[in-house]
N, C-alpha and C positions, 0 to 999 in steps of 0.2 A: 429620378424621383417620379413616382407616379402621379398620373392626372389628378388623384385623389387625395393625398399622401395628407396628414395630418401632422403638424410638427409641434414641440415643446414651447411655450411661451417666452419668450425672451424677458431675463430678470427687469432688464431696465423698464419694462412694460407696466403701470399700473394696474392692480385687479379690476380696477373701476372701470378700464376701459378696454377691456375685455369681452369679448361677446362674438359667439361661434357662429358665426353665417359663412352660407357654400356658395359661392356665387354662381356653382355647377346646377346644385341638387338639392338646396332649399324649398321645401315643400311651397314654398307661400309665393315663391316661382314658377314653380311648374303649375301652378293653378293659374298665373298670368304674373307674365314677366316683370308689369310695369304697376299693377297694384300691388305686387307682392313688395318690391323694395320701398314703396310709398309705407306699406303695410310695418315692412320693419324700421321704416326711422322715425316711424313713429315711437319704438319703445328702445331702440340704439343709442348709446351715444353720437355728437354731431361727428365726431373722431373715434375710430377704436379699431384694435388689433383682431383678427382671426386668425387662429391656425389654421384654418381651415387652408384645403392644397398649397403646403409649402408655406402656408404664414404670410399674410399680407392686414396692412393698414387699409382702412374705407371712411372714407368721408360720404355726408349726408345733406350738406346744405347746397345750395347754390352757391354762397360765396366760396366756401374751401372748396368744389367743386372749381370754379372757375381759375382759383387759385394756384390748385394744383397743374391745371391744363395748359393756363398760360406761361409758368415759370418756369423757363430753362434751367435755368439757372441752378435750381436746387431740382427742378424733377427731370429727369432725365428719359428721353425716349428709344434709348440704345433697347432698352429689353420693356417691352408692351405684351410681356404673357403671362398669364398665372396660370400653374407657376410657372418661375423661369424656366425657358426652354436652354438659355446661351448658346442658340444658335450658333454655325459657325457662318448664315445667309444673312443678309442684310436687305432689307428693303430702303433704297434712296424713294423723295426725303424722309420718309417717317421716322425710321431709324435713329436720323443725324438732329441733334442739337446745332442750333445757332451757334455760332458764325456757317460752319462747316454745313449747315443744312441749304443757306440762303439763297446761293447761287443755283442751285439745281432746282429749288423750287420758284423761282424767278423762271427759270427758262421752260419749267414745266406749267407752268402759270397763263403761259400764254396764247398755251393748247385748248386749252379750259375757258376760255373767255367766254362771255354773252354772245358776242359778233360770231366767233367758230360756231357756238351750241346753235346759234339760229341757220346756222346753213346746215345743220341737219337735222330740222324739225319734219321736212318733208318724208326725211326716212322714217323719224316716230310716227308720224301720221298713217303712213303708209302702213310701215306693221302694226299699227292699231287697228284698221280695219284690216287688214289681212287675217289676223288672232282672232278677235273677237269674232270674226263670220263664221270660224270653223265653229265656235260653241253656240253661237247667238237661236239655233234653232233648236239645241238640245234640252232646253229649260233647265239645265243645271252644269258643274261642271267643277272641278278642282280648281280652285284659282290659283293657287299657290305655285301649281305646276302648269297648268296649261295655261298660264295670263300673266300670273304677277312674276316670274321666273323667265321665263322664254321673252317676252316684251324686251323691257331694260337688259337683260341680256345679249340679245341680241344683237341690240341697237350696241352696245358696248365692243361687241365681239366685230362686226364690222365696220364701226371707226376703226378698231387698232387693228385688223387685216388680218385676226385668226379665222382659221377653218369653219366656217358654222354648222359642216355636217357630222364637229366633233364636239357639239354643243353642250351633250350629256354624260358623254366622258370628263369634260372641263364642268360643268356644274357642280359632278359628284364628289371629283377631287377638292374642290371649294367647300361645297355641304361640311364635306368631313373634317376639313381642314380646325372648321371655325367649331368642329364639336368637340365634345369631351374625351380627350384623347390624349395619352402617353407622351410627354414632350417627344420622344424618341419619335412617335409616329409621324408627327407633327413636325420632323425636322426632314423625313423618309420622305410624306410627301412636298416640302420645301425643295428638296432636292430634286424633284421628280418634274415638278411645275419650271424648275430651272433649264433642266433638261430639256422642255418642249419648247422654252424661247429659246433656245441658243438657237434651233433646229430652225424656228420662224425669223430669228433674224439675221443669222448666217443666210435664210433665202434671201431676205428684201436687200443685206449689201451682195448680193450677185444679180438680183431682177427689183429692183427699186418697185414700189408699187402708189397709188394716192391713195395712202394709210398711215394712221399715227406713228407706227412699229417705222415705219418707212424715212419719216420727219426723224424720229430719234434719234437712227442711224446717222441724218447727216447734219445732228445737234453738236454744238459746242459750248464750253465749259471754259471761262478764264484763257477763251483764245485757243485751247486743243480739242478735236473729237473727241466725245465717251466713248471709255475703251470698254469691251465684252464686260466684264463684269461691271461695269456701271451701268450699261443697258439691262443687262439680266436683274439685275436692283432694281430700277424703276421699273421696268418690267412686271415684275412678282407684284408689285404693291399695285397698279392698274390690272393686273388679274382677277387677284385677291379680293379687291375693294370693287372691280367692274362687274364682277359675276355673282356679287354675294348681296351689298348694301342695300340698293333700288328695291332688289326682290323682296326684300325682307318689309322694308318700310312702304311697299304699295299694299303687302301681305296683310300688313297691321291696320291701315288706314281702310283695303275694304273692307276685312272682318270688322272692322267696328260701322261701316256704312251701310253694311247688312243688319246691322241693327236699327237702324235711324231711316226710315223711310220718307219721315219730314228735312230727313235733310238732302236727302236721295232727289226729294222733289225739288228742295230750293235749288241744288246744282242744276239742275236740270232746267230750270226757269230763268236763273242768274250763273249763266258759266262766267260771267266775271266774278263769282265769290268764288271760284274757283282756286286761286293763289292765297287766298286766307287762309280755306279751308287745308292747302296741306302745308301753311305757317301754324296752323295747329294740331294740324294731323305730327307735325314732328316733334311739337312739345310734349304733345300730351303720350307719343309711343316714338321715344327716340330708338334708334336699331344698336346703337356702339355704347360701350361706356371707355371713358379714359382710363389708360394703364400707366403707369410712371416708374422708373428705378428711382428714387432717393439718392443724390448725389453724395451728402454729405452728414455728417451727425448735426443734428440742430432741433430747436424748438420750435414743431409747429403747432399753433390750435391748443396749445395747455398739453401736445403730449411730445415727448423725447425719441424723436427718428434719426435712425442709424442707418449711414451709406449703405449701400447694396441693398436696405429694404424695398419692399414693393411695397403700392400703396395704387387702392382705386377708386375712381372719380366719378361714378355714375351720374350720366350724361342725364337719365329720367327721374334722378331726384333733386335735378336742378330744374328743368320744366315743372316739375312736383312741389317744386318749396312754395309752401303759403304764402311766405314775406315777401316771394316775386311774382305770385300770379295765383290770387283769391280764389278760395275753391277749383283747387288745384285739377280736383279729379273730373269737373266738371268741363266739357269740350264746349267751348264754346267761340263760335267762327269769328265773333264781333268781339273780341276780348280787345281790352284796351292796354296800350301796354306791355303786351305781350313778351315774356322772357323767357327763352332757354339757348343753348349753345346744345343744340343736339346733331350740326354740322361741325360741333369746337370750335374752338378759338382760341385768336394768339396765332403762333408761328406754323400751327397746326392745322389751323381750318381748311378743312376737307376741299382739297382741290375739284371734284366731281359735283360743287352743290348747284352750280347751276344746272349744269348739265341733269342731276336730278329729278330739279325743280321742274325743268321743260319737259322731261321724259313723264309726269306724274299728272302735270296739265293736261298734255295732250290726249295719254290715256284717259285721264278721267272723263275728260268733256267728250270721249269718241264713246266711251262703254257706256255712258249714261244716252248716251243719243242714240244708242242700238239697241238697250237692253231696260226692260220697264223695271218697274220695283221687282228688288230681289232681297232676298233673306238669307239666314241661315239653315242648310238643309235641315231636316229632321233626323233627328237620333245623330246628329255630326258632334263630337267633341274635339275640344283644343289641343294639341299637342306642342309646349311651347318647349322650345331651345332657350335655354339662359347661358351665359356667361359674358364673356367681352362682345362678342356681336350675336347682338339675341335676335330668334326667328320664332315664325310662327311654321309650322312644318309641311302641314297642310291647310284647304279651307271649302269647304265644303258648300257652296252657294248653291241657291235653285230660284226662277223664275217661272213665270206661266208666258207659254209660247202663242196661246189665245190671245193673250192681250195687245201683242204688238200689229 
């Protein structure tokens, strides 16, 4: 099936709730990701079918949103692609439903803790000024490529003990992964990504090294070692999600900070609002939306879902819904209350979010302490990637090197 493929409505489907949105190629996306689907549910129903690629159910509230993300049970995370790819790779855990998921994200769990992520804040620190010096005199500068991508990257690529001087070969293959593309291609480079861990971690069990990849190898499972194809699983999915998520979502929250020079100022005065500011930097531009297969026929939400359907969860119209957070479009640092699940939640929450969080602090309170008010260059427009994990592509920043 093609990335694009357009399929026939399924009878059991009501006309009512029906309504053609691309979650690739929706104009009201590509003008910007995260008011366009604000923009459509507003005139969607809170539940309904597209055929758009391959045919899939969307939900629009935060409760069915939450609903959908948290329930094993009935959604199932064996296939998270539109459309189905049925891979024949598997990424441990995301892949696996409960029970079968538990144990591996238990022992993956504990990679990820606060106590790990602060023993290496001194490496964020460090490549934050390291980045930042090379542009800080140029008064302008791609962020997207030279800052928000290379940064969290980075930092990611040398926790888990890959090559960093194959930075941009692994970037690209990531880029494209998450773009609009042919399950077939999509499965090509799945395979390809496979190929390069077996190569790193067939190294670390012959030369151990202190690197996550390294810990892996001599992790256990229910009392035995992970065997090759359980490392290349969890593998793929700390690739996938290491080299792509951060950049996206630093991408999104400077392009919007280049807007906002009163709030450029307050960080810059109070780096203690700092942690607010990206608890709302995530609501208001989450980077993923939930994918689910439908395990079984049943009634959800007033409509009739059939096993093997897909159905998706968008992570930014559950930060978006009115009923959970008042003038939704509105950013605002001091919000009371504050609700979205744009890390997920449930058996799914994003194992990386702390680690995020410290990678996005640190950056911000170093770039704000080296670099004055900045804006949007002139004549720059947006180039937005939508689908399951939406990016901003490029970002076009400038400052006055006068002022510093």
């Amino acid at each position: 099936m093609s990335a694009s493929a357009e399929v026939s409505v399924p009878e059991h489907i009501r006309p009512d709730q029906i309504y053609p949105f691309d979650i690739y190629q929706d104009p009201r996306l590509l003008r910007d990701v995260h008011l366009g689907y604000r923009e459509m549910a507003q005139e969607a129903p809170e539940i309904f079918y597209t055929p758009k690629n391959g045919g899939h159910w969307l939900v629009t509230s935060y409760d069915l949103v939450e609903k959908v993300v948290r329930d094993a049970a009935n959604f199932s995370n064996r296939e998270i692609e539109i459309p189905k790819t049925e891979s024949p790779f598997v990424a441990i855990p995301i892949n696996l439903d409960p029970p079968e998921h538990t144990p591996y994200r238990r022992m993956l769990m504990k990679h990820f803790t606060p106590r790990v992520i602060a023993r290496l804040e001194d490496a964020m620190q460090e490549w934050s000024e390291r980045l930042i010096a090379k542009v800080q005199d140029d008064g302008r500068c791609d962020f997207a490529a030279a800052l928000g991508a290379v940064y969290p990257v980075t930092i990611f690529m040398e926790m888990a003990g890959l090559p960093l001087d194959r930075y941009l070969e692994f970037r690209q293959i990531v880029t494209e992964f998450f773009s609009h593309i042919p399950a077939a291609r999509r499965i090509e480079l799945q395979g390809r990504i496979f190929g390069e861990l077996e190569t790193v971690f067939l190294a670390r069990m012959e030369n151990p090294q202190d690197d996550l990849f390294t810990k892996l190898v001599a992790e256990e499972i229910d009392g035995r070692a992970l065997n090759m194809d359980e490392l290349l699983s969890i593998g793929f999915l700390l690739f996938v999600a290491g080299l792509d998520t951060v950049a996206n979502a630093m991408t999104f929250g400077f392009h919007f900070l280049a807007q906002r020079p009163d709030i450029q100022d307050r960080l810059r005065e109070n780096p203690a609002d700092i942690p607010e500011f990206i608890d709302e930097m995530m609501r208001r531009f989450p980077v993923t939306n939930g994918v689910r297969m439908i395990r079984k026929d049943m009634e959800f939400a007033g409509a009739n879902l059939r096993a093997g359907e897909m159905i998706v969860a968008p992570m930014t119209l559950a930060g978006l819904d009115p009923k959970r957070n008042p003038e939704p479009e509105k950013f605002d640092i001091d919000r009371k209350k504050r609700q979205h699940i744009s890390f997920s939640t449930g058996p799914h929450l994003c194992l990386g979010h702390w680690l995020a969080k410290a990678e996005m602090r640190i950056f911000i309170a170093e770039f704000l302490s080296r670099i004055p008010r900045f804006s949007l260059a002139e004549g720059w427009c947006p180039t937005w990637r939508a689908g399951v994990v939406m990016a901003l592509e490029d970002l076009e920043i400038e400052w006055s090197v006068n002022s510093q």
